[in-house]
Backbone as CSV, one residue per row, in Angstrom:
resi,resn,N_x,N_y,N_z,CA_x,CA_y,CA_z,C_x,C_y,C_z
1,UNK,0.844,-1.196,0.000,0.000,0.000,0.000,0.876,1.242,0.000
2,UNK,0.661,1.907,-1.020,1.601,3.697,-0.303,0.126,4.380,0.043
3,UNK,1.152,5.417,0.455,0.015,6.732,1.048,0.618,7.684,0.922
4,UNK,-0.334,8.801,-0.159,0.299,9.836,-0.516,-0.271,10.893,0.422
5,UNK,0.311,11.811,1.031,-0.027,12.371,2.203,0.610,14.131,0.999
6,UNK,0.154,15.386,1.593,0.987,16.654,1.887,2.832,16.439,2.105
7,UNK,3.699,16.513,1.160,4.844,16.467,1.753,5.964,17.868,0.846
8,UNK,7.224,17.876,1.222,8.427,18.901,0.550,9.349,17.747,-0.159
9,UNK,9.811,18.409,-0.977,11.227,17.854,-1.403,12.224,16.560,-0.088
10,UNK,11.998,18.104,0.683,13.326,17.568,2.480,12.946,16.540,2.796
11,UNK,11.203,15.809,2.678,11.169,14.830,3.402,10.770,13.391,2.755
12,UNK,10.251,13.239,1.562,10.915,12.371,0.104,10.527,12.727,-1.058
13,UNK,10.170,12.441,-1.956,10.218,12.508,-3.466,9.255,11.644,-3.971
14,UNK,7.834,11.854,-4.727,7.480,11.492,-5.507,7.270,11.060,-6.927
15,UNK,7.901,10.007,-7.807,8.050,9.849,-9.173,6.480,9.574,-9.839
16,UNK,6.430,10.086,-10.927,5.310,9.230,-11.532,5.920,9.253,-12.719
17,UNK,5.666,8.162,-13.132,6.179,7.893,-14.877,4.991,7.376,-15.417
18,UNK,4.788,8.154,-16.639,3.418,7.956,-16.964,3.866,7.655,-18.710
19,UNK,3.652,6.255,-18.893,3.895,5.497,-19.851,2.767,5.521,-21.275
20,UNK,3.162,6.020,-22.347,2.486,6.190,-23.591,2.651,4.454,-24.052
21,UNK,1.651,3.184,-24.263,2.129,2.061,-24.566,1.223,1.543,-25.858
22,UNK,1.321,0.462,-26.410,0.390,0.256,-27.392,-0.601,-0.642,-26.560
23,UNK,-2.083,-0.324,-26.983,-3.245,-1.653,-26.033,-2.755,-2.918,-26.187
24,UNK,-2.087,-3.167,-27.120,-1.537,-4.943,-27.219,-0.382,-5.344,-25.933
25,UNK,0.211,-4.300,-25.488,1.139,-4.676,-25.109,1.054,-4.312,-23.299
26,UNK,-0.069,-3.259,-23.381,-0.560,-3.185,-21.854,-0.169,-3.836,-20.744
27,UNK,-0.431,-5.104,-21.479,-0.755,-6.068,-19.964,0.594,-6.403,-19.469
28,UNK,1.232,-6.846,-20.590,2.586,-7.563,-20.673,3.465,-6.385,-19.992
29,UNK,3.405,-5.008,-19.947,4.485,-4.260,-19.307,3.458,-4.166,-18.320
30,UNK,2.515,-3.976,-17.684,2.087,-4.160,-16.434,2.660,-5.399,-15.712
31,UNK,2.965,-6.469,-16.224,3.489,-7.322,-15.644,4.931,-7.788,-15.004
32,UNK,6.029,-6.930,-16.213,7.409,-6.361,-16.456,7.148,-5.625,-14.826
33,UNK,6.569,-4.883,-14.817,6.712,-4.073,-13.790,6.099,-4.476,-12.344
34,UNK,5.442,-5.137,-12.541,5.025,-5.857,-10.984,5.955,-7.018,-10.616
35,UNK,6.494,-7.422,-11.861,7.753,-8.707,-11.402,8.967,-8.438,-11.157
36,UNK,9.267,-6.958,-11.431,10.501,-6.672,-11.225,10.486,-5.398,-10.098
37,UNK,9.759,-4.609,-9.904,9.644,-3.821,-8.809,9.026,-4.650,-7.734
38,UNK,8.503,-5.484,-7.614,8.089,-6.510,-6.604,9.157,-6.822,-5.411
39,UNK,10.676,-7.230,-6.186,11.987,-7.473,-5.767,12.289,-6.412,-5.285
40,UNK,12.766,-5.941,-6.464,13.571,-4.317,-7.052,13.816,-3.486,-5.979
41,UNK,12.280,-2.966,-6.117,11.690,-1.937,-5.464,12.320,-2.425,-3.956
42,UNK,12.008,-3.178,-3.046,11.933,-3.381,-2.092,13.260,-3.769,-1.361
43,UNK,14.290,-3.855,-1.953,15.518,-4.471,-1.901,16.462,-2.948,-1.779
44,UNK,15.841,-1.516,-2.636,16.745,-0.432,-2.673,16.688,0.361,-1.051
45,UNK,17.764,0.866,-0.965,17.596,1.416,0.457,16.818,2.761,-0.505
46,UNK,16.184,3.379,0.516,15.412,4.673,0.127,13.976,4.643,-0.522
47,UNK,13.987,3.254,-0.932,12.967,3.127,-1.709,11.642,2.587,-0.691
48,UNK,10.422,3.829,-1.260,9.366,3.743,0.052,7.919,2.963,-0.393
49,UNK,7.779,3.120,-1.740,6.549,2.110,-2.453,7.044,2.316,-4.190
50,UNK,6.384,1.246,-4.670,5.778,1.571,-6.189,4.210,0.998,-6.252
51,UNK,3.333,2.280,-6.783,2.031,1.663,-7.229,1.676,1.675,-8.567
52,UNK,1.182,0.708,-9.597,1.168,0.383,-10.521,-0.416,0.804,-11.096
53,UNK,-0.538,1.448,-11.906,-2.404,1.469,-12.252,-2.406,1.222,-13.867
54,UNK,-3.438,1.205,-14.668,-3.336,0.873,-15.997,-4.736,1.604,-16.432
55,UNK,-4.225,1.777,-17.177,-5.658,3.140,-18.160,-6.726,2.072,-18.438
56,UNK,-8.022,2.414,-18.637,-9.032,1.736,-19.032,-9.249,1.630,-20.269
57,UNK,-8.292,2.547,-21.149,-8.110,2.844,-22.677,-7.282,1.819,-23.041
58,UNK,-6.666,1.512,-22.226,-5.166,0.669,-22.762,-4.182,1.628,-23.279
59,UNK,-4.331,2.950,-23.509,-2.830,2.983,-24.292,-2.069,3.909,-23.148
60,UNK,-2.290,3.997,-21.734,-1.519,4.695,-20.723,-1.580,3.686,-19.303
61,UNK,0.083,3.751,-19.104,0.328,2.792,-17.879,1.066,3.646,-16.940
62,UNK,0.763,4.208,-15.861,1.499,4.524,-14.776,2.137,4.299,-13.709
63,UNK,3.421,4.527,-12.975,3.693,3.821,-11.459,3.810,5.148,-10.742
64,UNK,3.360,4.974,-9.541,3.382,6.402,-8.560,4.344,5.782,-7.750
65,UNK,5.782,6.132,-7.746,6.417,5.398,-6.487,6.882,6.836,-5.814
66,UNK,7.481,6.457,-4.613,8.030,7.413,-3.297,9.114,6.682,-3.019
67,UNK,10.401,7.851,-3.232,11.447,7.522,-2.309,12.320,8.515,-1.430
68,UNK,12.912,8.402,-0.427,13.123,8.785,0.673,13.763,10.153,0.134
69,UNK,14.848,10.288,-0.934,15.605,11.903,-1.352,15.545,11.534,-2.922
70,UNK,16.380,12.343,-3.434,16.044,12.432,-5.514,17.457,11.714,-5.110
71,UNK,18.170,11.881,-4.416,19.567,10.945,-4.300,19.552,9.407,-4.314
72,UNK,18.901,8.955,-3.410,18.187,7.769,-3.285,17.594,6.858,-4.495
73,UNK,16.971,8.112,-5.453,16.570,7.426,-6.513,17.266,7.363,-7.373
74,UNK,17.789,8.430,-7.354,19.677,8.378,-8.719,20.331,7.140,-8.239
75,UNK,20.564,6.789,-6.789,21.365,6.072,-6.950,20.887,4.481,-7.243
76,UNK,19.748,4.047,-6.938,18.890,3.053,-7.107,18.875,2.768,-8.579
77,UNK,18.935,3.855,-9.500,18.553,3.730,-11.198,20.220,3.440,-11.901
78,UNK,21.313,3.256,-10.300,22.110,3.334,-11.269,22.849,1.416,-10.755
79,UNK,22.050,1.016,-10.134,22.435,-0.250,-9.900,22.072,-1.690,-11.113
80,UNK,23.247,-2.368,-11.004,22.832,-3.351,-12.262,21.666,-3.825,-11.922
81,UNK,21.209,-4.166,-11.118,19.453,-4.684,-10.919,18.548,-3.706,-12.051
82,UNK,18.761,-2.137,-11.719,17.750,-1.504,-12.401,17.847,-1.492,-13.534
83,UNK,19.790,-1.600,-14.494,19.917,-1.790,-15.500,19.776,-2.778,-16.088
84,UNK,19.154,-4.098,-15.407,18.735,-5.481,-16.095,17.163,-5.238,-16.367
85,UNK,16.460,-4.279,-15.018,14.834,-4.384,-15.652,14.733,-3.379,-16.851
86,UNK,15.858,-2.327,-17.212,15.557,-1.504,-17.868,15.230,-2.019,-19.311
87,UNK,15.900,-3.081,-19.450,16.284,-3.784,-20.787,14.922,-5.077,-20.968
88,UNK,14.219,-5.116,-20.192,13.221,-5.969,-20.369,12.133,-4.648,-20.875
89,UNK,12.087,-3.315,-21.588,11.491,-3.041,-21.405,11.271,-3.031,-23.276
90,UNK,12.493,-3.281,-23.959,12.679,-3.013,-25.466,12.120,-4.314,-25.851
91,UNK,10.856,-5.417,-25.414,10.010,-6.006,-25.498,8.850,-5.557,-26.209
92,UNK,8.326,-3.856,-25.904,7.200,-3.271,-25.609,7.245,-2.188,-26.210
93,UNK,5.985,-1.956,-26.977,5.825,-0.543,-28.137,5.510,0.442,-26.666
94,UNK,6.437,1.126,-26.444,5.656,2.053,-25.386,7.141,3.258,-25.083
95,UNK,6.415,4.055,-24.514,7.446,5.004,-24.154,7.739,5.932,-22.435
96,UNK,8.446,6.155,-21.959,8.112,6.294,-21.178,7.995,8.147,-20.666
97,UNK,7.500,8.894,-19.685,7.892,10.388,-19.188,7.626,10.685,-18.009
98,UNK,9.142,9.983,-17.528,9.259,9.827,-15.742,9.414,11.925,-15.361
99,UNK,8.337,11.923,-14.237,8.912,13.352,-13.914,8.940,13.252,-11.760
100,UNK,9.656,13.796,-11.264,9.696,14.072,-10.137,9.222,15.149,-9.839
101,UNK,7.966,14.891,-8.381,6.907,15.694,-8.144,7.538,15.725,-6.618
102,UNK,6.704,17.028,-5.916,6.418,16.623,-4.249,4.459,16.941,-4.226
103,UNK,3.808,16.450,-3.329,2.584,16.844,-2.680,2.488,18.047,-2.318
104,UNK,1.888,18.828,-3.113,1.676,20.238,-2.374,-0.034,20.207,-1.227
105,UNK,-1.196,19.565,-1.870,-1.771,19.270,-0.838,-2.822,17.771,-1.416
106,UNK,-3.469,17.393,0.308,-4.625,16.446,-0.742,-5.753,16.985,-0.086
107,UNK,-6.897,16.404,-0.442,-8.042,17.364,-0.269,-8.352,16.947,1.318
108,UNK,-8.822,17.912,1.958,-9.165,17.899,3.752,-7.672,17.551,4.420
109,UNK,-6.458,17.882,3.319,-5.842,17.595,4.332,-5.656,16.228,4.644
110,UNK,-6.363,15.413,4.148,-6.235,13.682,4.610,-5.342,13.054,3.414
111,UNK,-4.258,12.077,3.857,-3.699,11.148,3.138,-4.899,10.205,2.324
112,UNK,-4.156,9.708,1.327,-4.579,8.888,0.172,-4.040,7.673,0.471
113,UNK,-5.067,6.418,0.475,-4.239,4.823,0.583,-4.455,4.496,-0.534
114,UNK,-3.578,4.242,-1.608,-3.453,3.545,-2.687,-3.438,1.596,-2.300
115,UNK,-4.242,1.025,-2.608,-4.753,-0.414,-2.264,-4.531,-1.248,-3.730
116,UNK,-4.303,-2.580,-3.431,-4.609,-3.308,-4.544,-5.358,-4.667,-4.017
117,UNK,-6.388,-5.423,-3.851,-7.187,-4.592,-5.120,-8.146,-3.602,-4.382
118,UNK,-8.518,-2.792,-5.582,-9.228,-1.358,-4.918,-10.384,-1.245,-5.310
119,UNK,-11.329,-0.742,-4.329,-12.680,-0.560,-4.714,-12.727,0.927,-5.617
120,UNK,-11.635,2.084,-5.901,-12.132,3.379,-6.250,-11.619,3.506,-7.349
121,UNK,-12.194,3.979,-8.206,-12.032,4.500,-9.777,-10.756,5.938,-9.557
122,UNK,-9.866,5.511,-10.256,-8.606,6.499,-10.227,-8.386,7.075,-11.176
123,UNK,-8.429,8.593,-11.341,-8.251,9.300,-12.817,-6.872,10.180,-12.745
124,UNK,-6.080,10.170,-13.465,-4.896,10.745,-13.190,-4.881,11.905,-14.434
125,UNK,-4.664,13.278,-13.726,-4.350,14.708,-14.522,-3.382,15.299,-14.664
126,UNK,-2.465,15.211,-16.121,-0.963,15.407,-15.964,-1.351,16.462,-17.479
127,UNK,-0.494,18.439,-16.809,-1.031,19.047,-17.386,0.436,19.518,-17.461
128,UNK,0.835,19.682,-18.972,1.899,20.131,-19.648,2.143,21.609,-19.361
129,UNK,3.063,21.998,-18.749,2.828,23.546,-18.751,4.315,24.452,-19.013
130,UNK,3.873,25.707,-19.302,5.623,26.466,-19.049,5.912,26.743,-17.548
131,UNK,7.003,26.396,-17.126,7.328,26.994,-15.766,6.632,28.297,-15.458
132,UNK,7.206,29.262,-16.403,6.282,30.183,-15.154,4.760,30.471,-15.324
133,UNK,4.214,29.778,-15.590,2.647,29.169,-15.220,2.319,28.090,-14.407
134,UNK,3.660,27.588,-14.067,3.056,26.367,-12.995,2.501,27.311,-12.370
135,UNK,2.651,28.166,-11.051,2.187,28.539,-9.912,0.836,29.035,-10.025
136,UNK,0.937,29.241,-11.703,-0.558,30.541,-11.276,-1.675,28.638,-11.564
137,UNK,-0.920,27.536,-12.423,-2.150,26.692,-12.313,-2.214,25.715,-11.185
138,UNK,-1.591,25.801,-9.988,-1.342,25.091,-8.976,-2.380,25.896,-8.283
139,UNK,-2.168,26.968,-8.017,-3.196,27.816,-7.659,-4.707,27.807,-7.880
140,UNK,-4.666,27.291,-9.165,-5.823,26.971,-9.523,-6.689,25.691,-9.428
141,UNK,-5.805,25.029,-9.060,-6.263,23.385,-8.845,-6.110,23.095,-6.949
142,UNK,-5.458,24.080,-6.967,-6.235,24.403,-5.056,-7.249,24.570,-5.119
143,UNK,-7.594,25.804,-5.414,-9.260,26.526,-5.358,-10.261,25.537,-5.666
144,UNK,-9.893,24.086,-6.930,-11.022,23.472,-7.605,-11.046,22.559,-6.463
145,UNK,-9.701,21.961,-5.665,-9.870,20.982,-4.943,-10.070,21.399,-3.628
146,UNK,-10.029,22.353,-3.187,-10.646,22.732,-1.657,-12.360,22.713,-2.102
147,UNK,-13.008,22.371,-2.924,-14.655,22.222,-3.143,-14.951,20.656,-2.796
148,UNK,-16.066,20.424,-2.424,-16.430,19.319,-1.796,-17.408,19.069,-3.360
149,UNK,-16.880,18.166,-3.692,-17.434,17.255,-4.722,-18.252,15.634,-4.539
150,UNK,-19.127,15.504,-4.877,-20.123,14.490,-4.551,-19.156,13.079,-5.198
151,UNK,-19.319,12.091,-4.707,-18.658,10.844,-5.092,-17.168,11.114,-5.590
152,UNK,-16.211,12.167,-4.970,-15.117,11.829,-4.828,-14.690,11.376,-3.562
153,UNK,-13.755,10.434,-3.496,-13.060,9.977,-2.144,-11.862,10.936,-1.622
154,UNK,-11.174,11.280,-2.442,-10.054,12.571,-2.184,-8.952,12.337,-3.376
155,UNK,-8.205,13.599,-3.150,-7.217,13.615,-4.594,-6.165,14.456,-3.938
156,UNK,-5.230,14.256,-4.525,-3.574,14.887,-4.176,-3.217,16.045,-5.278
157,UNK,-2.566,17.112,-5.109,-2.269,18.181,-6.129,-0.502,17.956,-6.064
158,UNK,-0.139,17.722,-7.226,1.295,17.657,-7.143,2.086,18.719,-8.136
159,UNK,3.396,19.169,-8.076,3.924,19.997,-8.552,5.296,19.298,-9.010
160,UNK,5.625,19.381,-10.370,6.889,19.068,-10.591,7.902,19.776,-10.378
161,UNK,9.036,18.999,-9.515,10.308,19.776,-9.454,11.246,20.365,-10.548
162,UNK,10.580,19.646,-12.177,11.729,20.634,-13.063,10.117,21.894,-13.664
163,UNK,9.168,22.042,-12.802,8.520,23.001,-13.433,7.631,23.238,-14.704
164,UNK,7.585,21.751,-15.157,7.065,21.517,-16.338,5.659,20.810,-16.522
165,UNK,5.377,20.283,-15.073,4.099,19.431,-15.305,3.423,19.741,-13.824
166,UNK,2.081,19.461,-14.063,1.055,19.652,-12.389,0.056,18.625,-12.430
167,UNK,0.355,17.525,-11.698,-0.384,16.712,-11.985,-1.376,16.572,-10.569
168,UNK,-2.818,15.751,-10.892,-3.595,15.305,-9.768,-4.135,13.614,-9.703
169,UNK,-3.867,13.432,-8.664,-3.883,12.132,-8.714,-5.634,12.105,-7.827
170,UNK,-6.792,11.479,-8.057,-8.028,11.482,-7.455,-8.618,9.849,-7.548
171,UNK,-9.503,10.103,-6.525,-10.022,8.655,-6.079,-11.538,8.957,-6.573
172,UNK,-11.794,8.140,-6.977,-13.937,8.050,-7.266,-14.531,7.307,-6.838
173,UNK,-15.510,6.931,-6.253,-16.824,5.713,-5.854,-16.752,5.231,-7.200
174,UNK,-17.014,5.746,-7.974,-17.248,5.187,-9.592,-17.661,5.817,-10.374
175,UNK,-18.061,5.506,-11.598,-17.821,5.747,-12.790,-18.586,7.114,-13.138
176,UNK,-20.047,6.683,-12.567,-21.622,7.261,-12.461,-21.302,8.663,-11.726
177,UNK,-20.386,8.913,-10.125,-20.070,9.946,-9.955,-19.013,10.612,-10.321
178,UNK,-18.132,10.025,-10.814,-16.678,10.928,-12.544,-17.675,11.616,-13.394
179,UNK,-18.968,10.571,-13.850,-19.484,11.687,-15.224,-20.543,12.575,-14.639
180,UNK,-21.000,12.295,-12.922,-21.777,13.722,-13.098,-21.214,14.831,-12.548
181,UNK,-20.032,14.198,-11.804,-19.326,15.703,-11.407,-18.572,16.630,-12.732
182,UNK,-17.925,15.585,-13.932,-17.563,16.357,-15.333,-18.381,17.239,-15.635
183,UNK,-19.813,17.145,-15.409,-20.905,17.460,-16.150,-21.436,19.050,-15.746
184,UNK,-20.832,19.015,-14.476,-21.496,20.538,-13.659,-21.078,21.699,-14.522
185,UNK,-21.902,22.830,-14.238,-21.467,23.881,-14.617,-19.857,24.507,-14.269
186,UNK,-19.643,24.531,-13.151,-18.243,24.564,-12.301,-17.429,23.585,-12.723
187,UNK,-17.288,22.761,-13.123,-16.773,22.080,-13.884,-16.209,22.704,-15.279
188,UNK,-17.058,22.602,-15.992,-16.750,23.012,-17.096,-15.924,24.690,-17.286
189,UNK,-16.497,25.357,-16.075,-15.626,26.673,-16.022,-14.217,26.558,-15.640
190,UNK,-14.092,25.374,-14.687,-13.118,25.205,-14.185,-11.939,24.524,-15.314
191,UNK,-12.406,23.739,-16.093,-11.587,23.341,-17.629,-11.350,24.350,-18.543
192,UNK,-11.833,25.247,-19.041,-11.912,26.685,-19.060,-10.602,27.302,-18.948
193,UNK,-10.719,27.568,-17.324,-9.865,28.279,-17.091,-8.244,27.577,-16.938
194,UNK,-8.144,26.127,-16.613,-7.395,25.498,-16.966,-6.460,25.048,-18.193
195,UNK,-7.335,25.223,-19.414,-6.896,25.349,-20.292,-5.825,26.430,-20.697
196,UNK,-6.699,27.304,-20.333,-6.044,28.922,-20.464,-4.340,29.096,-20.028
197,UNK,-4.084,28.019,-19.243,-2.817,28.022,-18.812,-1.836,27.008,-18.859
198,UNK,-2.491,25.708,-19.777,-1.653,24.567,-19.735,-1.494,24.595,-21.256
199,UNK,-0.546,23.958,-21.513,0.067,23.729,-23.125,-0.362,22.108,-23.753
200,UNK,-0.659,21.634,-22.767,-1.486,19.973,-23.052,-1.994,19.539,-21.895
201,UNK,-3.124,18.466,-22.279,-3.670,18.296,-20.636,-4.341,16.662,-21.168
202,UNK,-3.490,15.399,-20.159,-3.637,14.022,-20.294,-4.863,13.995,-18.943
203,UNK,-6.049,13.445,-19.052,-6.819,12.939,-18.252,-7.476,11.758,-18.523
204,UNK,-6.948,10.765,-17.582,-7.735,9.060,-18.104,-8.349,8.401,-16.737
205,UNK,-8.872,7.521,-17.003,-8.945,6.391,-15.904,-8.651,5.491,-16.008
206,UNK,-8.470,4.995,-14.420,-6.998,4.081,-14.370,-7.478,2.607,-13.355
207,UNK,-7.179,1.855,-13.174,-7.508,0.772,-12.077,-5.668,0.398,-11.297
208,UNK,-6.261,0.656,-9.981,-4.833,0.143,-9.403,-4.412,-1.155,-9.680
209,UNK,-3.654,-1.864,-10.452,-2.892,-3.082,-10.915,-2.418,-3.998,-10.043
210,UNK,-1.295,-3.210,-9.656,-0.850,-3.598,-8.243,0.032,-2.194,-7.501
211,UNK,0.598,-2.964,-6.017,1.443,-2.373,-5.670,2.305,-2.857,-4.637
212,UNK,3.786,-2.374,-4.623,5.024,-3.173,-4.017,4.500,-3.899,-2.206
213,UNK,3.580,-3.392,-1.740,3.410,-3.570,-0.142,2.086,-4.589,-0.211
214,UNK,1.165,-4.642,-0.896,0.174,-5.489,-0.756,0.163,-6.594,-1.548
């Protein structure tokens, strides 16, 4: 299980690598990656989870892992272990765009338990931006997520450390409350104004796959 809680840089590091793959090949690197971070993962000093989810589209695969400093993870990526899974990966039409985030907040303030298997529909929002527009759209995805939304469970606002991406990671009851909260008026203003400041914007749904603790 991880748990993504409010955190800084000082106290660890969030990766998400959010994988462009072909639907044929989905499953098979979902699997690459639960058999080898299973070990992997758990064997590196610093290393605090990997959670695995898979698009409902098939053509996007993500891992949300946490580790203790960005040192920790440099040095973990540079061990022959990581350079043997790296090479199981030229199997697979897919690509990858690892970025390092921290938690700026989650909604009420309450941590997120990422579970496998999970009862909540997971949609992940990774919004391309120029640095100096991160802040003004971080800002903006406060304001949307301090609102109490019907059939969400809670969601995390994250900020990339090279300034280039703002992603949100959110939990749903299901499917029925994703399309009527899309549907609101506030909603739609709120995409709107989002737009206005991002240069691309990936939003899918995802099912947790697995993950390194459960």
């Amino acid at each position: 299980m991880g748990t993504i809680r409010a955190h800084t840089v000082g106290e660890y590091v969030t990766l998400i690598n959010l994988f462009t793959v072909n639907p044929r090949d989905q499953l098979g690197l979902t699997r690459v990656q639960l058999g080898d971070m299973y070990w992997y993962g758990k064997r590196q000093p610093g290393a605090l989870s990997a959670n695995f989810h898979r698009s409902l589209d098939g053509v996007r695969f993500f891992n949300y892992g946490q580790w203790r400093s960005v040192q920790a993870l440099e040095e973990g990526r540079r061990t022959p272990e990581f350079q043997q899974h790296l090479r199981n990966y030229r199997y697979f039409d897919m690509s990858p765009d690892p970025h390092l985030y921290e938690v700026v907040m989650t909604t009420r303030g309450a941590p997120l338990d990422i579970r496998w298997p999970s009862p909540v529909l997971v949609t992940l929002r990774v919004d391309t931006v120029e640095p100096a527009r991160q802040e003004s759209l971080v800002a903006l995805l406060r304001e949307e997520l301090a609102s109490e939304v019907e059939g969400r469970v809670g969601a995390a606002l994250h900020r990339a450390l090279d300034g280039e991406r703002v992603a949100v990671y959110t939990q749903w009851r299901g499917e029925a409350e994703l399309e009527a909260a899309l549907a609101t008026a506030g909603q739609r203003t709120f995409q709107e104004r989002a737009a206005s400041l991002a240069r691309a914007t990936d939003f899918r749904r995802y099912e947790v796959s697995g993950t390194s603790e459960d």
